[in-house]
PDB file of N, CA, C and O in Angstrom:
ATOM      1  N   UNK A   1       0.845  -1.167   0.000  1.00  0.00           N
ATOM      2  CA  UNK A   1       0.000   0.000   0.000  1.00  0.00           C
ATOM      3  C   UNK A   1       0.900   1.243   0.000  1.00  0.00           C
ATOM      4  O   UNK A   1       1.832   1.348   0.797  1.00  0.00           O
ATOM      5  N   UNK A   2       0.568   2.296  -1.019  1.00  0.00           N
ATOM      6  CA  UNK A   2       0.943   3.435  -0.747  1.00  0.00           C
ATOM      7  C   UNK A   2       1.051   4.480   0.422  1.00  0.00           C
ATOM      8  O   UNK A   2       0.214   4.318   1.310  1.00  0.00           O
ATOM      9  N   UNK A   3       1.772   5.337   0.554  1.00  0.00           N
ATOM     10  CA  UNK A   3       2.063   6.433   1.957  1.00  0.00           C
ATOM     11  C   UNK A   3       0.320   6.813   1.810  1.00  0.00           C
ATOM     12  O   UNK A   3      -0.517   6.624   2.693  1.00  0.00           O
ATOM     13  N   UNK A   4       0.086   7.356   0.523  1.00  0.00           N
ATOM     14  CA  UNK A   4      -1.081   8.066  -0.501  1.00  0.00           C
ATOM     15  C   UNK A   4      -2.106   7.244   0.376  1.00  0.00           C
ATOM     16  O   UNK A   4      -2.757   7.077   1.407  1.00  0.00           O
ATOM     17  N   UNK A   5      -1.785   6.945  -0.641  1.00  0.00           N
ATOM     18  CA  UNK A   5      -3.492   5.981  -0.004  1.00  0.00           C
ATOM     19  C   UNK A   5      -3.763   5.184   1.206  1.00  0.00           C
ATOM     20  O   UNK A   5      -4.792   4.510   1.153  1.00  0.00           O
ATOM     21  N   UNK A   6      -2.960   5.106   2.441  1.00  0.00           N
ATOM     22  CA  UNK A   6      -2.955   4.782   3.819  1.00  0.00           C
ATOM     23  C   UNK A   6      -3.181   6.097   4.281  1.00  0.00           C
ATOM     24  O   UNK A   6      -3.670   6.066   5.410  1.00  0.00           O
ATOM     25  N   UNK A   7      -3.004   7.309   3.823  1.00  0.00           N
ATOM     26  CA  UNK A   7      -3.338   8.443   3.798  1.00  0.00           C
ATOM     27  C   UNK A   7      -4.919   8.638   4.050  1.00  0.00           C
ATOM     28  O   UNK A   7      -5.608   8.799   5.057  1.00  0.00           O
ATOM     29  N   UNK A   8      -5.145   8.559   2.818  1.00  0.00           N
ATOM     30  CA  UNK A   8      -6.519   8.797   2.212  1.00  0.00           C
ATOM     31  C   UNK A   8      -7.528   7.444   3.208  1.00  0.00           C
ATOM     32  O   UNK A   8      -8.512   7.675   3.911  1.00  0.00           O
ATOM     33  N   UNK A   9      -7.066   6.475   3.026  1.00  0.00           N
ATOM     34  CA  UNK A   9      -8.375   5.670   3.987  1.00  0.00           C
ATOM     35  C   UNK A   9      -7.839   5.991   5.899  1.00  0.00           C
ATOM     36  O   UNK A   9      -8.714   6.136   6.753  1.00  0.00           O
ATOM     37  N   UNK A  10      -6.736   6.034   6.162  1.00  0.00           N
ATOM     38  CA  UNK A  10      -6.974   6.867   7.648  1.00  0.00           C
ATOM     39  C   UNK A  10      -7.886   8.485   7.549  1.00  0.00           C
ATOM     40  O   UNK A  10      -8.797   8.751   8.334  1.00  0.00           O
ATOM     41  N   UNK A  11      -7.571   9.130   6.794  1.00  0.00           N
ATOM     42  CA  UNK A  11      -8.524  10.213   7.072  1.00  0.00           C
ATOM     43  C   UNK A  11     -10.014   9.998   7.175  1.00  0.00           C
ATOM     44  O   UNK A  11     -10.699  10.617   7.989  1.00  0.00           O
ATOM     45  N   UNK A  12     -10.578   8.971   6.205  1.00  0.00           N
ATOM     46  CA  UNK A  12     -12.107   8.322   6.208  1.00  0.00           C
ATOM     47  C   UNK A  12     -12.102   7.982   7.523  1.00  0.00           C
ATOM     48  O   UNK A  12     -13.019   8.460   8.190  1.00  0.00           O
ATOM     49  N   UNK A  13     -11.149   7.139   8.190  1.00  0.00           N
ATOM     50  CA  UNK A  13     -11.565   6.469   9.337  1.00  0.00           C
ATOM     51  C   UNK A  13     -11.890   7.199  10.153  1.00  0.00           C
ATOM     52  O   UNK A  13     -12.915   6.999  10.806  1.00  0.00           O
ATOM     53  N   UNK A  14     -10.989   8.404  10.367  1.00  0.00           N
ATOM     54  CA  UNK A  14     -10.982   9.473  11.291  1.00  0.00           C
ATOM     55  C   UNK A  14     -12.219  10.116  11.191  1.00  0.00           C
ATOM     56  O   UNK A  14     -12.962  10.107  12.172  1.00  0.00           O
ATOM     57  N   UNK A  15     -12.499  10.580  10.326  1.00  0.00           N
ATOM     58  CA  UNK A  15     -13.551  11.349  10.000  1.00  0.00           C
ATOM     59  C   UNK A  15     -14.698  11.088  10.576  1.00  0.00           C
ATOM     60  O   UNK A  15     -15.461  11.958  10.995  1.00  0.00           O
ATOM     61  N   UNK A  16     -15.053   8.890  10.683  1.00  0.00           N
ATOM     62  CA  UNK A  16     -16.335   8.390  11.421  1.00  0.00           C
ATOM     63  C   UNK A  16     -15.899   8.567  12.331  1.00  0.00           C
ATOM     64  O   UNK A  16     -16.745   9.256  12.901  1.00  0.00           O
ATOM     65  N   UNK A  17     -14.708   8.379  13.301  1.00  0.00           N
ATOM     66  CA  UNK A  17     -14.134   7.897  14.380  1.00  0.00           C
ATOM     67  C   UNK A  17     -14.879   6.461  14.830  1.00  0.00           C
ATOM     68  O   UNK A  17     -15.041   5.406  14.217  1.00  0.00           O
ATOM     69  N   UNK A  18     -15.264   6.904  16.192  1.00  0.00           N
ATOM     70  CA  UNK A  18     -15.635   5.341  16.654  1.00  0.00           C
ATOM     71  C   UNK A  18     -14.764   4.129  17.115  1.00  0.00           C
ATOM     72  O   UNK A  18     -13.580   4.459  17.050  1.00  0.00           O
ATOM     73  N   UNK A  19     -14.908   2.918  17.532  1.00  0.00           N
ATOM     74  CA  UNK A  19     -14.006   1.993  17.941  1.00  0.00           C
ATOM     75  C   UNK A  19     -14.106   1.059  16.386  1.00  0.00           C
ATOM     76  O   UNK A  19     -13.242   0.419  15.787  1.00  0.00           O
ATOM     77  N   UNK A  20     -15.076   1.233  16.181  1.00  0.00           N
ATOM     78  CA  UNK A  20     -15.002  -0.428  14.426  1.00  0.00           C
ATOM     79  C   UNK A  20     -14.159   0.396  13.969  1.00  0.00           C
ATOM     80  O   UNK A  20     -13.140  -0.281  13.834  1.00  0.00           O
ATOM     81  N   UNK A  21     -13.840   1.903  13.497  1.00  0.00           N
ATOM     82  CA  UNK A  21     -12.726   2.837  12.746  1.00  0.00           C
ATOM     83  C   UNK A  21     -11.686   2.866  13.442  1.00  0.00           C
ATOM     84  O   UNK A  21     -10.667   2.708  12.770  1.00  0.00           O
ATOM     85  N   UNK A  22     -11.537   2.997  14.460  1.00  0.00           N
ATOM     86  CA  UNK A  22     -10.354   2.815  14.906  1.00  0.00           C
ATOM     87  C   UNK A  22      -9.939   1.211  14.768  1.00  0.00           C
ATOM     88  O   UNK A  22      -8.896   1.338  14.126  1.00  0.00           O
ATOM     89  N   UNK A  23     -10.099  -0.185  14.963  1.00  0.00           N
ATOM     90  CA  UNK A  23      -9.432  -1.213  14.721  1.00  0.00           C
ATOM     91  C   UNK A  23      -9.259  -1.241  12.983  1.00  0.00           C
ATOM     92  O   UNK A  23      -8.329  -1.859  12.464  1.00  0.00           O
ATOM     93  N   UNK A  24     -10.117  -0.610  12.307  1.00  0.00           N
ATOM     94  CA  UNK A  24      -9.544  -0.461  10.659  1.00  0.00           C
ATOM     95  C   UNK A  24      -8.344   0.315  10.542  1.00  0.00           C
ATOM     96  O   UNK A  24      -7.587  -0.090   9.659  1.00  0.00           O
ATOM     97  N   UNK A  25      -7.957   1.325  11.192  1.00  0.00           N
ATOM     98  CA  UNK A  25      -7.114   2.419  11.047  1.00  0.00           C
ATOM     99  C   UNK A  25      -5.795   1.753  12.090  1.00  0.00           C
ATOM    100  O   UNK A  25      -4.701   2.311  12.174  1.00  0.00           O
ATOM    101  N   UNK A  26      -6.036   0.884  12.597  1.00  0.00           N
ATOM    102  CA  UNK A  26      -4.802   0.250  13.681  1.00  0.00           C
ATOM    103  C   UNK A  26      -4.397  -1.368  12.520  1.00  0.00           C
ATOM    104  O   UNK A  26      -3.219  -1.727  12.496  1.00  0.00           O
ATOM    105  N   UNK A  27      -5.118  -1.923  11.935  1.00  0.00           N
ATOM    106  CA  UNK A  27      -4.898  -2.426  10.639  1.00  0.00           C
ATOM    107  C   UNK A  27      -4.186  -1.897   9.235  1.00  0.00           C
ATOM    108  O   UNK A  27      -3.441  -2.567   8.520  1.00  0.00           O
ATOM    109  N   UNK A  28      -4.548  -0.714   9.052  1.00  0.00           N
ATOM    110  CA  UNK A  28      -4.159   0.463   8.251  1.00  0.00           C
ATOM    111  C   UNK A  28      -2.615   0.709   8.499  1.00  0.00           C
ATOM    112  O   UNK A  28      -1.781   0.952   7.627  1.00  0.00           O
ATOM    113  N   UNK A  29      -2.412   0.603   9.796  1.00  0.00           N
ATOM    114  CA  UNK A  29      -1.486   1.307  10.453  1.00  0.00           C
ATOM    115  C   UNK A  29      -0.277  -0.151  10.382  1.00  0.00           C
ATOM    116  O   UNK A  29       0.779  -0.214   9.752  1.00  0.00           O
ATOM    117  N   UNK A  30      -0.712  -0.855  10.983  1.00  0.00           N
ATOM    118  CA  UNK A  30      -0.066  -2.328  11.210  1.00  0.00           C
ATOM    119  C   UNK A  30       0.568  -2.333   9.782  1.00  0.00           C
ATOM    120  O   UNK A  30       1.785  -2.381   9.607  1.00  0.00           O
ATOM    121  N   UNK A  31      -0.231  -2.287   8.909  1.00  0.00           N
ATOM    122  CA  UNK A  31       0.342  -2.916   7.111  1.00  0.00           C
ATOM    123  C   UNK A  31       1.230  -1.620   6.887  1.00  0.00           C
ATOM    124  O   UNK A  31       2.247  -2.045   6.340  1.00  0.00           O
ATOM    125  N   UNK A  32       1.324  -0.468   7.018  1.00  0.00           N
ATOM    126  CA  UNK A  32       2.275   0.450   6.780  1.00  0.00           C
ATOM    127  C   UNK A  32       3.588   0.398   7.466  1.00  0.00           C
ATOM    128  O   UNK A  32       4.689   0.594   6.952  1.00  0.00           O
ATOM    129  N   UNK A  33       3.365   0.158   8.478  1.00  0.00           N
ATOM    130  CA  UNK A  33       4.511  -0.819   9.336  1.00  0.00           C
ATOM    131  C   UNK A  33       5.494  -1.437   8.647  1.00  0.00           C
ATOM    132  O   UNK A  33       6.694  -1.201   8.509  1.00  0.00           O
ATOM    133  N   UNK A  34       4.629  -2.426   8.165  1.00  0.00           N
ATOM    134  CA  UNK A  34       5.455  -3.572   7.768  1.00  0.00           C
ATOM    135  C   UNK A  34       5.803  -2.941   6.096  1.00  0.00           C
ATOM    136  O   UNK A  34       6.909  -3.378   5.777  1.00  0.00           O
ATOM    137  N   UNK A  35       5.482  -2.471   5.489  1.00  0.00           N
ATOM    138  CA  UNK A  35       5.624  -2.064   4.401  1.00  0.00           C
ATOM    139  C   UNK A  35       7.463  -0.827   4.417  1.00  0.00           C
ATOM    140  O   UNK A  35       8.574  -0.981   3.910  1.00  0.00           O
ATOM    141  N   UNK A  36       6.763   0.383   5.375  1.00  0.00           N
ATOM    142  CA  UNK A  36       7.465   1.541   5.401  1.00  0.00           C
ATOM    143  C   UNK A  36       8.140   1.862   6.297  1.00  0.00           C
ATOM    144  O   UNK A  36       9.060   2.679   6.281  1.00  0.00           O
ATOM    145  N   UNK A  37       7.559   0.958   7.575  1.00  0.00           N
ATOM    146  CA  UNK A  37       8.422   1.226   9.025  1.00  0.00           C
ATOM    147  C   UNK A  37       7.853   2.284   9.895  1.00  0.00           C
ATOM    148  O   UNK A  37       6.889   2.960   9.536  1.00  0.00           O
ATOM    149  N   UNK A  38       8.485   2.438  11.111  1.00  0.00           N
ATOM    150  CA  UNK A  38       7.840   3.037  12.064  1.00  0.00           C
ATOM    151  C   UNK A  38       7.587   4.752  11.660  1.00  0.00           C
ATOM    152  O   UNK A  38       6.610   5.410  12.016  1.00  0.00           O
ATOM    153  N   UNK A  39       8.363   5.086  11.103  1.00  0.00           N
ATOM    154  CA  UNK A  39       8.620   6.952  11.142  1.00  0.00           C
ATOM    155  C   UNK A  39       7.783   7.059  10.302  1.00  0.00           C
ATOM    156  O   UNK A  39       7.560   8.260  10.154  1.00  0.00           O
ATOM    157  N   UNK A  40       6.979   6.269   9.438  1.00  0.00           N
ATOM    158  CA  UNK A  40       5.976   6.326   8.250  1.00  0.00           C
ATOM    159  C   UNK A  40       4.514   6.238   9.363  1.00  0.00           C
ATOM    160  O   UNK A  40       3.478   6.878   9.184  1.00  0.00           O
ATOM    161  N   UNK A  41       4.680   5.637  10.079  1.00  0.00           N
ATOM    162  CA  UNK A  41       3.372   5.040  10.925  1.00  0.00           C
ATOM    163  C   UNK A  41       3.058   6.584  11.806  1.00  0.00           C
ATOM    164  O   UNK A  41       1.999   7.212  11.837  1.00  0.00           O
ATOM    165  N   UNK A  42       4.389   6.921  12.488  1.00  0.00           N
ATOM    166  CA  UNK A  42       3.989   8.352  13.650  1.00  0.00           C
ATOM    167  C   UNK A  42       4.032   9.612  12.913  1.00  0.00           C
ATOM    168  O   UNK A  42       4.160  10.572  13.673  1.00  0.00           O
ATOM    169  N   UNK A  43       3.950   9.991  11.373  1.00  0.00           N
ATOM    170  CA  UNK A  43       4.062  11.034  10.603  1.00  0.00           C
ATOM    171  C   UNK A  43       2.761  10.753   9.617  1.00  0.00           C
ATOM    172  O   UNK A  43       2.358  11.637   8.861  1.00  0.00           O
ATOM    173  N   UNK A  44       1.950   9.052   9.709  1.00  0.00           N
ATOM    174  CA  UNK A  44       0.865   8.999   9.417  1.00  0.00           C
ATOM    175  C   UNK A  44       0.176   9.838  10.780  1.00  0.00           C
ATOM    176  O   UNK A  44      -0.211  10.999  10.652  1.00  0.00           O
ATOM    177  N   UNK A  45       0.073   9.072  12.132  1.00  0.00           N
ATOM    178  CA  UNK A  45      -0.883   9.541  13.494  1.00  0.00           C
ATOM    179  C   UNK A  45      -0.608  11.106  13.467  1.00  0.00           C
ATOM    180  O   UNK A  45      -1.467  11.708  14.111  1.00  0.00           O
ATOM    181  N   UNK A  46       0.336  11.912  12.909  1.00  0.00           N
ATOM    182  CA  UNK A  46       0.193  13.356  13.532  1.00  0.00           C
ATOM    183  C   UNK A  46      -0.122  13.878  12.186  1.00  0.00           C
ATOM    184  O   UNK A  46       0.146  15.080  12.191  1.00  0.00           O
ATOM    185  N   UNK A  47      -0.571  13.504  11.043  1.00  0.00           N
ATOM    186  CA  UNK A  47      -0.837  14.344  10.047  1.00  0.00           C
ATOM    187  C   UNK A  47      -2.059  14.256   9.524  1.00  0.00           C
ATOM    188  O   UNK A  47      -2.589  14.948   8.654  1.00  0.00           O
ATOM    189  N   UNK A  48      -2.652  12.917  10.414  1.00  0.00           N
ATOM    190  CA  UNK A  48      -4.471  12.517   9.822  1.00  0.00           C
ATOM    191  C   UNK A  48      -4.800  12.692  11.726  1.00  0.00           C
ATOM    192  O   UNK A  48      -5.876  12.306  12.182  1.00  0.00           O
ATOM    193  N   UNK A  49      -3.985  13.154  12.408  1.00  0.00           N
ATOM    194  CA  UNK A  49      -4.817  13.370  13.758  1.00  0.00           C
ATOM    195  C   UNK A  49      -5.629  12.600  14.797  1.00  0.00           C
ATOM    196  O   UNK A  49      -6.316  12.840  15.790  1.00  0.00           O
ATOM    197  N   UNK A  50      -5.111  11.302  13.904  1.00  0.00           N
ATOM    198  CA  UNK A  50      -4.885  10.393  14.987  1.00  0.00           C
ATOM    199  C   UNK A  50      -5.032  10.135  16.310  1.00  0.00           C
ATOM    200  O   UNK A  50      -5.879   9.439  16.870  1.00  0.00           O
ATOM    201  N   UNK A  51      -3.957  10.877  16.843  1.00  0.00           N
ATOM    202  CA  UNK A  51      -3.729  11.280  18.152  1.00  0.00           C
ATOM    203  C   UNK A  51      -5.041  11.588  18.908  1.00  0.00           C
ATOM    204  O   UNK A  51      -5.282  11.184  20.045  1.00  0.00           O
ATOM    205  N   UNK A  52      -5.869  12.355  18.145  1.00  0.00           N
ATOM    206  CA  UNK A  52      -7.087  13.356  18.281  1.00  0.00           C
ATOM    207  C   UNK A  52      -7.867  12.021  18.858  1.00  0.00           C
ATOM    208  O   UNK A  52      -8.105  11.657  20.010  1.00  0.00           O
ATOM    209  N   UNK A  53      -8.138  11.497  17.675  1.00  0.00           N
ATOM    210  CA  UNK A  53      -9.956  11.032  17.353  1.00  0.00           C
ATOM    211  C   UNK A  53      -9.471   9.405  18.071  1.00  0.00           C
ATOM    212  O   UNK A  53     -10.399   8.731  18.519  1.00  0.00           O
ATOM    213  N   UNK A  54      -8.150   8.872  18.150  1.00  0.00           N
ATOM    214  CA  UNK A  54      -8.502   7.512  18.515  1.00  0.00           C
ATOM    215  C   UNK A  54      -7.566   7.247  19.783  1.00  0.00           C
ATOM    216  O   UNK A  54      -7.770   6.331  20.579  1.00  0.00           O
ATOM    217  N   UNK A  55      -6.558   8.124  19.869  1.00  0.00           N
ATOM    218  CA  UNK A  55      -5.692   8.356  21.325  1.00  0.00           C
ATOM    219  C   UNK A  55      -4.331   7.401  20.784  1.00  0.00           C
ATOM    220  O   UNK A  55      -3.542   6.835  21.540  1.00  0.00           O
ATOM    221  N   UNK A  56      -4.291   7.386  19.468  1.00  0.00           N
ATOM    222  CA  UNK A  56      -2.898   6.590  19.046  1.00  0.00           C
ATOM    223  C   UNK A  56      -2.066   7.765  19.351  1.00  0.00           C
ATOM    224  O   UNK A  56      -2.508   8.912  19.423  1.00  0.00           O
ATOM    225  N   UNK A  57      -0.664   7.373  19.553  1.00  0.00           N
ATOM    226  CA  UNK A  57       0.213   8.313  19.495  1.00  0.00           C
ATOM    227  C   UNK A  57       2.016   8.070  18.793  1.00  0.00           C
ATOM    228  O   UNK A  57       2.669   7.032  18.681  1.00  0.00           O
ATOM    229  N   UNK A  58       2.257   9.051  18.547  1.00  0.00           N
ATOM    230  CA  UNK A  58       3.656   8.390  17.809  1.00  0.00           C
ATOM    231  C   UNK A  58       4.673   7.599  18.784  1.00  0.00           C
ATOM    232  O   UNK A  58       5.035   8.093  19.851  1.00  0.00           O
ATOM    233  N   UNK A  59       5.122   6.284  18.316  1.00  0.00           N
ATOM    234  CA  UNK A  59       5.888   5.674  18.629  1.00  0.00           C
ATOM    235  C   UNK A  59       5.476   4.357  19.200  1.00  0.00           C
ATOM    236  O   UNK A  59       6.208   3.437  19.564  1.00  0.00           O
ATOM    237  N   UNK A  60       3.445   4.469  19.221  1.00  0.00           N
ATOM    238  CA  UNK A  60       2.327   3.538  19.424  1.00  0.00           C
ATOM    239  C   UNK A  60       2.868   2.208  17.935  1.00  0.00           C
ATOM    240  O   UNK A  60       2.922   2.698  16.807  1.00  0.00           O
ATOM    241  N   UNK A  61       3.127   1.043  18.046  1.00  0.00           N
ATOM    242  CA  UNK A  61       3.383   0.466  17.112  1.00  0.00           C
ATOM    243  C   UNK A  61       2.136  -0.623  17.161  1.00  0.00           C
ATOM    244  O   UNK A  61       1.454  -0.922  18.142  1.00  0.00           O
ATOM    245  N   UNK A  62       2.031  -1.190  15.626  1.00  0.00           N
ATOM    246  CA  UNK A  62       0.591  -1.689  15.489  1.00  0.00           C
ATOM    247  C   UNK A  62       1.038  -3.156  14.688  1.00  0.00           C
ATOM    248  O   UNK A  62       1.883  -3.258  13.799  1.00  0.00           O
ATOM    249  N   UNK A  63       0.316  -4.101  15.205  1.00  0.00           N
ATOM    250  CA  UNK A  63       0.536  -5.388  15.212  1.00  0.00           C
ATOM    251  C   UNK A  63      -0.777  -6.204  15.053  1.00  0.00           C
ATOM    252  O   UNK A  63      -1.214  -6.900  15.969  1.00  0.00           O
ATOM    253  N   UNK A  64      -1.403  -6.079  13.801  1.00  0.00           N
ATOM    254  CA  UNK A  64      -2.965  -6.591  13.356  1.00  0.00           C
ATOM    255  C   UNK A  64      -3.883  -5.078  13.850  1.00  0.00           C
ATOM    256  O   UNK A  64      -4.083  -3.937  13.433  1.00  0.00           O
ATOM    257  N   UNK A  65      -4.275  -6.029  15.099  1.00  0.00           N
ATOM    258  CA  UNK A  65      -5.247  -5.082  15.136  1.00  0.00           C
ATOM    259  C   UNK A  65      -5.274  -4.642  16.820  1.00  0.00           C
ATOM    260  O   UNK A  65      -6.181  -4.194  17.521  1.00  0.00           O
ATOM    261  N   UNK A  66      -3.836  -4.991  17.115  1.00  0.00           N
ATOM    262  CA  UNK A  66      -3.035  -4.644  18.761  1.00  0.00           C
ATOM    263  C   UNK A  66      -2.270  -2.868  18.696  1.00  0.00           C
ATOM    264  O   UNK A  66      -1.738  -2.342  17.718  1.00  0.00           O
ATOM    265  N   UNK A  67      -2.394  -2.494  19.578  1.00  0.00           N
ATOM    266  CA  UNK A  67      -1.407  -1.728  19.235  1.00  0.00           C
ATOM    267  C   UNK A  67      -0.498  -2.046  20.955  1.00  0.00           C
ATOM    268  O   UNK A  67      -0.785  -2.100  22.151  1.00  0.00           O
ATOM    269  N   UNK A  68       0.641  -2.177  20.100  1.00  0.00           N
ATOM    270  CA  UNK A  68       1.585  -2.663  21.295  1.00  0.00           C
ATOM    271  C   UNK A  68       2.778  -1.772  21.522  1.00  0.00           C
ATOM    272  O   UNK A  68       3.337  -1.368  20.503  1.00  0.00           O
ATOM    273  N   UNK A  69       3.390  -1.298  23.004  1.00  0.00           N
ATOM    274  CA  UNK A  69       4.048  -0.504  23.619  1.00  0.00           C
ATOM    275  C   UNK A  69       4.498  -1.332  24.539  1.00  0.00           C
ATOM    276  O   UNK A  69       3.948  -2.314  25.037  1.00  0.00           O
ATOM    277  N   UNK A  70       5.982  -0.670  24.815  1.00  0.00           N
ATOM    278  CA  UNK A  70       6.843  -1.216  26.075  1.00  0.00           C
ATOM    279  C   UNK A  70       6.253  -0.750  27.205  1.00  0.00           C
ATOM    280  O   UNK A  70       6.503  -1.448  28.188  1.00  0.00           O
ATOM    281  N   UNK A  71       5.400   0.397  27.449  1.00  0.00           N
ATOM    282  CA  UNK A  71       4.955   1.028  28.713  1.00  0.00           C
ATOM    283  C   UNK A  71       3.486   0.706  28.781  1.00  0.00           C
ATOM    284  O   UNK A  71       2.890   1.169  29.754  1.00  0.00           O
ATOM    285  N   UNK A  72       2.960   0.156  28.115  1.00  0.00           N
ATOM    286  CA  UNK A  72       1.524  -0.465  28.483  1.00  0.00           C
ATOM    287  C   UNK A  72       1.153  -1.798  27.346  1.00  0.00           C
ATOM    288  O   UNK A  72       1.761  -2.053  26.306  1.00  0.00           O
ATOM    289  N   UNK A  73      -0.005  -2.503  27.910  1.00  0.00           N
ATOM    290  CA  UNK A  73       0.049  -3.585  27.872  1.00  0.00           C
ATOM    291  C   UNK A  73      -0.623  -3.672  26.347  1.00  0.00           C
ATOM    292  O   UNK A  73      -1.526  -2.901  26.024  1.00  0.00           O
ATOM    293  N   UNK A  74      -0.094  -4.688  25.440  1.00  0.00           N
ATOM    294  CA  UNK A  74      -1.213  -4.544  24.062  1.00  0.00           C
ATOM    295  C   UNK A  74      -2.670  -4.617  24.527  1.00  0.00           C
ATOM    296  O   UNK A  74      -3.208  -5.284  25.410  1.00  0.00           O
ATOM    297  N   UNK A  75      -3.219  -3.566  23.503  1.00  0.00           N
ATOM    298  CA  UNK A  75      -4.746  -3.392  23.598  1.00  0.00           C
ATOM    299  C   UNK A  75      -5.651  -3.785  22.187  1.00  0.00           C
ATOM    300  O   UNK A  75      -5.340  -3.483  21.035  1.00  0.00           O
ATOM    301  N   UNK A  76      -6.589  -4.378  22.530  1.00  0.00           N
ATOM    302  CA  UNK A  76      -7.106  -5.096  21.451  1.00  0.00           C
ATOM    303  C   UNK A  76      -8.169  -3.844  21.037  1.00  0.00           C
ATOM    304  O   UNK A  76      -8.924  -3.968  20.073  1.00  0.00           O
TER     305      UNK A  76
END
């Protein structure tokens, strides 16, 4: 998947917010990961606002549909 278009469907997600949009957008997030790496993932969360609407934050890394951190526990 493109920067572009992981772009373009996180902003949709954002836009509904909600929890079903947020595990699409932590999926979203997971495959950019693995594609582009982390600095692609926390320059996605602060430029579609992220942060805002679902409480991801940069350096939050995403693993399906986990988002997993050394300082708290994965959350489904």
């Amino acid at each position: 998947m493109t920067l572009d278009k992981a772009k373009e469907l996180l902003l949709v997600q954002a836009g509904f917010g909600g929890f079903y949009n947020g595990n699409s957008a932590k999926l979203i997030l997971s495959e950019v990961d693995r594609e582009h790496g982390q600095a692609a993932v926390d320059r996605l969360i602060r430029e579609c606002g992220l942060d805002k609407v679902f409480g991801f934050r940069p350096g939050d890394r995403f693993e399906g549909g986990l988002v997993v951190n050394k300082d708290k526990p994965a959350t489904p």
